[in-house]
C-alpha positions as CSV (number, residue, x, y, z in Angstrom):
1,X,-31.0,73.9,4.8
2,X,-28.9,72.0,2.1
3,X,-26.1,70.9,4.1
4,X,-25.1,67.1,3.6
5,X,-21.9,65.1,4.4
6,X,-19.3,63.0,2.7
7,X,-18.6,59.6,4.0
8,X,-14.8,59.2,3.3
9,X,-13.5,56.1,4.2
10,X,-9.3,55.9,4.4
11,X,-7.5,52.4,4.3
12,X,-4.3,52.5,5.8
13,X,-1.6,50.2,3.7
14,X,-4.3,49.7,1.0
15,X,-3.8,51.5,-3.0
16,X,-7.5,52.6,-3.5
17,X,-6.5,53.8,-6.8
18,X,-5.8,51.7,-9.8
19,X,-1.8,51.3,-10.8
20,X,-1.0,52.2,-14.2
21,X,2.5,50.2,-15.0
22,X,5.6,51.3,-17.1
23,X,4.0,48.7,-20.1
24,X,0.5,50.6,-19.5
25,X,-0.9,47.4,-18.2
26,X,-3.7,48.4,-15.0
27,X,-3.4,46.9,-11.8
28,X,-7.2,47.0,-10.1
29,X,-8.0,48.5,-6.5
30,X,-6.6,46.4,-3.2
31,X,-9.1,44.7,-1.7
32,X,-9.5,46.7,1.8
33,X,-11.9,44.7,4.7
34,X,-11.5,47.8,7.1
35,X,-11.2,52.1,7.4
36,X,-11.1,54.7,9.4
37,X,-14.0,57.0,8.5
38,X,-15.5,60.3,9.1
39,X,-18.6,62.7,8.1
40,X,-17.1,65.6,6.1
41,X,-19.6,68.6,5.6
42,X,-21.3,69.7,2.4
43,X,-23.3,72.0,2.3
44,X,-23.4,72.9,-2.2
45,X,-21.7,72.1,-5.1
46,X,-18.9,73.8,-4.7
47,X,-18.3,72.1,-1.1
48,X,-18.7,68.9,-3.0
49,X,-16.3,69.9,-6.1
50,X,-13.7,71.2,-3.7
51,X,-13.7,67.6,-1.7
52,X,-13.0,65.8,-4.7
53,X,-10.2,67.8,-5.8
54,X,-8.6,67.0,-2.6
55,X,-9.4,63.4,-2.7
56,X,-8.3,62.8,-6.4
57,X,-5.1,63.0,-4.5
58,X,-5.6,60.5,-1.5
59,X,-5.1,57.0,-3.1
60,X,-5.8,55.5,0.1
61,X,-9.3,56.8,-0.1
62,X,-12.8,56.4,-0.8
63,X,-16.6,57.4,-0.1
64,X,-20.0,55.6,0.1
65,X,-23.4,56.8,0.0
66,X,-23.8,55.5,3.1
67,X,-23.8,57.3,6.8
68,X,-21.9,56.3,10.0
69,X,-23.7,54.9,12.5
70,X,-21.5,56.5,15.0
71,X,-19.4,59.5,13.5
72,X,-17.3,59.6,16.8
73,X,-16.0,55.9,16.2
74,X,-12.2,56.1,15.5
75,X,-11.0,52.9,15.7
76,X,-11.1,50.8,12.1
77,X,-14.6,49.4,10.9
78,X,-15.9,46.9,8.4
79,X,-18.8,48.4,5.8
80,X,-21.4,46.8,7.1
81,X,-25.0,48.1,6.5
82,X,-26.3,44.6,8.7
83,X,-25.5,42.7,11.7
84,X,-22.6,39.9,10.4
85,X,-24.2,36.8,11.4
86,X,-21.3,34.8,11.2
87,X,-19.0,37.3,13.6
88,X,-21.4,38.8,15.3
89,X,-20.1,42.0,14.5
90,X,-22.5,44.9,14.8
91,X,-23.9,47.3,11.1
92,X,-21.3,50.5,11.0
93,X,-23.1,52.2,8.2
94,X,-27.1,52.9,7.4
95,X,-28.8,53.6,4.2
96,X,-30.2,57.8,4.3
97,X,-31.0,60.3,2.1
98,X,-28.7,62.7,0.5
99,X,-28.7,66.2,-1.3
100,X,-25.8,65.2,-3.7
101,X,-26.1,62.4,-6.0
102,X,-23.2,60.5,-8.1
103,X,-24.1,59.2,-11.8
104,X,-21.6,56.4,-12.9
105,X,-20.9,56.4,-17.1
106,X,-18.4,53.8,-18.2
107,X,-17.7,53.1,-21.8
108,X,-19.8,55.2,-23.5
109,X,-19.5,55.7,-27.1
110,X,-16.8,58.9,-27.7
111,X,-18.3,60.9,-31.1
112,X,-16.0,61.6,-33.3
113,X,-15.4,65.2,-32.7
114,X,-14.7,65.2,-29.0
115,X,-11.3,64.6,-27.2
116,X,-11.4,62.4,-24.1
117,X,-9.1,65.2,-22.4
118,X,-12.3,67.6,-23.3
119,X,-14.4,66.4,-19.7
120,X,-16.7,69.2,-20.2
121,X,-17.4,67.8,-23.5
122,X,-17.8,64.2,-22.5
123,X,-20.0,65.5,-19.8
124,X,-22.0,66.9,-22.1
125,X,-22.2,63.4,-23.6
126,X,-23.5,61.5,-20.2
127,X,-25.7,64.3,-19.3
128,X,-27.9,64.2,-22.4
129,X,-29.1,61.2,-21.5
130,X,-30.8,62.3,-17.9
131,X,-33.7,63.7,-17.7
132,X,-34.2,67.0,-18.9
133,X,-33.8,68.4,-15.0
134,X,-30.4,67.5,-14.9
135,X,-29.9,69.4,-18.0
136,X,-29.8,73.2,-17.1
137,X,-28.0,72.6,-13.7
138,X,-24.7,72.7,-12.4
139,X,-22.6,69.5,-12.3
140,X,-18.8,68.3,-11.6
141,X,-17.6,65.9,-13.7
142,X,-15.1,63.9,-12.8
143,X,-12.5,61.0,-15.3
144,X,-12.6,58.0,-13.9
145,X,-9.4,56.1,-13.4
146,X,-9.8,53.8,-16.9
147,X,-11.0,57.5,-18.4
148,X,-8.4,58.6,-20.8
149,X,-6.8,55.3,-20.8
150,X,-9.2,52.7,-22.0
151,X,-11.5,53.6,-25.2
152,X,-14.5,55.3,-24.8
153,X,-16.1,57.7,-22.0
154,X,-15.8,56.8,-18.8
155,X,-16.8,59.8,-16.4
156,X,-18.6,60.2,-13.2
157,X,-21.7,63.3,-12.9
158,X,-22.0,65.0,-9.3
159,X,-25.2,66.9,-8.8
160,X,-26.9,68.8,-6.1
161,X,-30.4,68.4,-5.8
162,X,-33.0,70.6,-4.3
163,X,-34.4,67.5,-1.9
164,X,-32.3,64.8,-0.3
165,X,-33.3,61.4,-1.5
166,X,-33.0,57.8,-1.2
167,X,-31.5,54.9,-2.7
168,X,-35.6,53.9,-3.5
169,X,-35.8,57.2,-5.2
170,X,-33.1,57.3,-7.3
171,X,-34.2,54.2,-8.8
172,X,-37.8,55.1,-10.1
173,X,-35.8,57.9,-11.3
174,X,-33.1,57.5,-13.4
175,X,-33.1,53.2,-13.2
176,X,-34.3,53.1,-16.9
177,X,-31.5,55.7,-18.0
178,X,-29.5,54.2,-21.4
179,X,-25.9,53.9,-19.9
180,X,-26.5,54.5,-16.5
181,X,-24.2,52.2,-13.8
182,X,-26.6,52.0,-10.8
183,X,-23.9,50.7,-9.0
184,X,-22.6,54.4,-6.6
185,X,-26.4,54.3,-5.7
186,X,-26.1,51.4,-3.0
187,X,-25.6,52.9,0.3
188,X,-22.5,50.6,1.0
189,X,-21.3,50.6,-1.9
190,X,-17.1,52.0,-2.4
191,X,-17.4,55.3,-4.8
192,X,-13.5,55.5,-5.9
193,X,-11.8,58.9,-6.1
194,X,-8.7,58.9,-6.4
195,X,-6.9,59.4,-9.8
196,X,-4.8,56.3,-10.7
197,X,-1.5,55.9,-10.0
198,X,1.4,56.1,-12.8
199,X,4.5,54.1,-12.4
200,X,6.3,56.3,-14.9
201,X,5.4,58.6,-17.3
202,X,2.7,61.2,-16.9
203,X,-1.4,61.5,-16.5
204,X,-2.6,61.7,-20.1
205,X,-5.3,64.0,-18.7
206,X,-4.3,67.7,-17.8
207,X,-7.1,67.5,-15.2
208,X,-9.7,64.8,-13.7
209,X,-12.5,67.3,-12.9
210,X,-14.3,70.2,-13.9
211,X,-17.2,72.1,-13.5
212,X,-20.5,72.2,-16.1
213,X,-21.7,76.0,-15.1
214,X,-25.9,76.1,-14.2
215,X,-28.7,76.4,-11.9
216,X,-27.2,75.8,-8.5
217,X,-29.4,72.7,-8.1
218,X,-31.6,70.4,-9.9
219,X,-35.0,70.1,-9.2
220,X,-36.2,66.3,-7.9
221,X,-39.8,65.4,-8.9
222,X,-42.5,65.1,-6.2
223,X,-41.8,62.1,-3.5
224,X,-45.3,61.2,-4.4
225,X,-43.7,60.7,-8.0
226,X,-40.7,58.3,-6.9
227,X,-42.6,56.2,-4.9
228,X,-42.0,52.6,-5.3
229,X,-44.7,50.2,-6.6
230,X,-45.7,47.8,-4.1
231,X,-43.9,44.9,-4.2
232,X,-45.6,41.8,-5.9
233,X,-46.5,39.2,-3.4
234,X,-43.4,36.1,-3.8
235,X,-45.6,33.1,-5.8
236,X,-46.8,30.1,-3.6
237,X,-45.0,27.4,-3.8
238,X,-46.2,24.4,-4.3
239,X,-47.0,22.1,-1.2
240,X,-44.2,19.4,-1.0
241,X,-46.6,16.6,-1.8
242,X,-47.9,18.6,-4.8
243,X,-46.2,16.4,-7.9
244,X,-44.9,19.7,-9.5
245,X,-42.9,20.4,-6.1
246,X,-39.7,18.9,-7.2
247,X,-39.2,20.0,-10.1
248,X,-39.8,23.6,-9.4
249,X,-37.7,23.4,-5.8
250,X,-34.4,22.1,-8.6
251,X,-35.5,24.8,-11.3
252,X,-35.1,27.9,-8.4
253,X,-32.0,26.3,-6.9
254,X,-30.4,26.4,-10.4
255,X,-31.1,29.5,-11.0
256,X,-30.5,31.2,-8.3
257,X,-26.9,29.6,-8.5
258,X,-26.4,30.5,-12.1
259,X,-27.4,34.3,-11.1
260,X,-25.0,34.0,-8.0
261,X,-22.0,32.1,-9.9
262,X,-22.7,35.4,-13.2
263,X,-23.2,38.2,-11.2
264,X,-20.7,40.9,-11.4
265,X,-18.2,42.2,-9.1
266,X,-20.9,45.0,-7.8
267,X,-23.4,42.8,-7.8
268,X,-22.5,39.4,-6.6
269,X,-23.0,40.1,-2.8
270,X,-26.4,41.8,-3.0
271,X,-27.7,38.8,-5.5
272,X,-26.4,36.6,-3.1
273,X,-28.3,37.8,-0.3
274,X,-31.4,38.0,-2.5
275,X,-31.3,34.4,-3.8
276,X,-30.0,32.9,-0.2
277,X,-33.7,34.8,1.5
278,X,-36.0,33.5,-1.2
279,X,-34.4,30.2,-1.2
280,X,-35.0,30.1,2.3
281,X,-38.8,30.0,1.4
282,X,-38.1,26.5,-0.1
283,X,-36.4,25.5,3.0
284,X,-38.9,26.7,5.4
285,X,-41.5,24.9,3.6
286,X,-39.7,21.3,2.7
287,X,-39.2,21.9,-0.8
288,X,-35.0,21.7,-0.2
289,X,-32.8,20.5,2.3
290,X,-31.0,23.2,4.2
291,X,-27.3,21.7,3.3
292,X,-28.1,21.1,-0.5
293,X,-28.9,24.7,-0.3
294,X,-26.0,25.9,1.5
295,X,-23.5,23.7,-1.0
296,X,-25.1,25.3,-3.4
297,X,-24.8,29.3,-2.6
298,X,-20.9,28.8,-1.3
299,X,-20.0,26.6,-4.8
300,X,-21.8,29.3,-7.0
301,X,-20.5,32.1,-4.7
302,X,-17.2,30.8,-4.7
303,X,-17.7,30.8,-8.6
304,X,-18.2,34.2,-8.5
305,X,-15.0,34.9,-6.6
306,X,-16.2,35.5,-3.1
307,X,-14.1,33.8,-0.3
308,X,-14.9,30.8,1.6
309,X,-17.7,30.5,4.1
310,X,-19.2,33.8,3.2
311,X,-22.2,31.7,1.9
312,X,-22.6,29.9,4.7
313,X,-22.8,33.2,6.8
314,X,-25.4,34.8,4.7
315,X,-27.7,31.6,4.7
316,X,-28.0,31.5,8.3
317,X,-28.7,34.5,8.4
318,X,-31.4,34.0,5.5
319,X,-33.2,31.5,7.4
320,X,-35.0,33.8,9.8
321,X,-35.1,36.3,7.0
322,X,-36.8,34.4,4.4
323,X,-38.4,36.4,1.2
324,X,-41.1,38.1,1.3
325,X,-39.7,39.9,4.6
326,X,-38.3,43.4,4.2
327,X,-34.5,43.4,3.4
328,X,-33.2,44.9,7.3
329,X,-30.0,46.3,5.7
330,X,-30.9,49.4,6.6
331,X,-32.3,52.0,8.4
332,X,-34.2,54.9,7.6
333,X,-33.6,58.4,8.7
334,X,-30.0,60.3,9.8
């Protein structure tokens, strides 16, 4: 059986939607720390195409990939895929596999003979570049909020596949696909799906989604196919009366800082994490202090616009998960 679930995730006093203003300036998304959620039920595409509809008009909510850790839960939860080691608080979602699958496409290149109110058109843009699967099979597609009002194509693809898969999958899938924004394909990450929100004046788009007519479902590759490589062994580092041991512990902490302090708004938490776990290698083994490493993720996360102490959280926690060890922001299974 096929049947899936939506993770909808509703923020009570927060505009998940963007606000388009009188001057057509764009207000972004509010920044929302907790929801209410629930599992809706999917069982095809047309479940799935009939959800959006409906949620295109909620502005005050969104999905993730993600599922509840406790569906019954009704009082307000944080997305959190890991145990918080700074508050102590407890993971509310968990990484699983899933029938449907999002594809993200912002800014493509519009050709000359298609209008951006055409979706089924600028679909048929985005699609060409998946894999030839994708290409005889049903899909929604779906504007974007900036789609229609910012240059180029900026649409979302919904599919429904004929296996569930995970995050791992999806990667050695599609993760060398031209165009392609990765980001909907982290389990906690926010998927928005709301249509934006006009101050005056009208939606230049007479709808936000539509439907690409095909097979019912597109047809994954073998799981023996999208298995991921093993990962490479982290280098040794050098032993801290090994002459070279300086210079490479200051090399890593300044990178790791410049990725942390460059990384994007979808990104900066996740590279973060990464850097703070292999820098606790250098710790563990007296290459770096522990506080010149902790000054150095909050100043470079800070620098990337996340708030105050959320470094300092994540390096604790780092400590007794240093790189090599497996990433425990998830579990497997439903």
């Amino acid at each position: 059986m096929n049947s899936d679930t939506l993770t909808v995730l509703r923020s009570r006093g927060r505009r998940l939607a963007k606000l388009v203003q009188a001057d057509g300036s764009i207000v972004g998304y509010d920044e929302a720390r907790t929801f209410t959620a629930i599992e809706h039920d999917v069982e095809n595409l047309d479940d799935l195409h009939r959800a959006l509809v409906w949620l295109s008009t909620r502005p005050d909510r969104c999905i993730v990939r993600a599922a509840l850790t406790n569906p019954d839960r009704t009082d307000p939860i944080r997305r959190l895929l890991y145990r918080d080691p700074k508050t102590g608080d407890r993971p509310t979602l968990y990484e699983c596999q899933r029938f449907w699958i999002a594809t993200d496409w912002d800014t493509l290149d519009k050709p000359d003979d298609i209008d951006l109110t055409d979706l089924a058109a600028c679909g048929r843009v985005a699609l060409a570049r998946l894999p030839a699967a994708f290409h005889t099979a049903a899909c929604i597609v779906s504007a974007t909020a900036s789609h229609g009002i910012k240059p180029g194509i900026r649409i979302r693809l919904w599919h429904w596949l004929d296996r569930a898969i995970t995050r791992a999958e999806i990667t050695q899938w599609l993760g060398t696909v031209a165009g392609l924004d990765d980001c909907v394909f982290r389990p906690a990450q926010i998927i928005y799906t709301a249509a934006p929100v006009f101050e005056s004046g009208t939606d230049p788009l007479p709808t936000r989604t539509t439907i690409l007519s095909g097979e019912p479902r597109v047809a994954v590759p073998p799981a023996a196919a999208l298995a991921s490589p093993s990962p490479r062994p982290a280098a040794p580092l050098p032993k801290p009366d090994d002459a070279r041991a300086s210079t490479y512990a200051s090399v890593a902490l300044r990178n790791a800082a410049a990725r942390i302090a460059t990384a994007g708004t979808g990104d900066r938490h996740f590279t973060l994490i990464r850097e703070a776990r292999s820098l606790a290698r250098f710790t563990a083994a007296g290459l770096l202090t522990a506080s010149t490493v902790l000054e150095t993720l909050e100043r470079a996360a800070q620098d990337a616009g996340k708030p105050e102490g959320e470094a300092t959280a994540i390096a604790a926690w780092a400590r007794s998960h240093p790189s090599p060890s497996p990433l425990m922001e998830a579990r497997n299974g439903r």
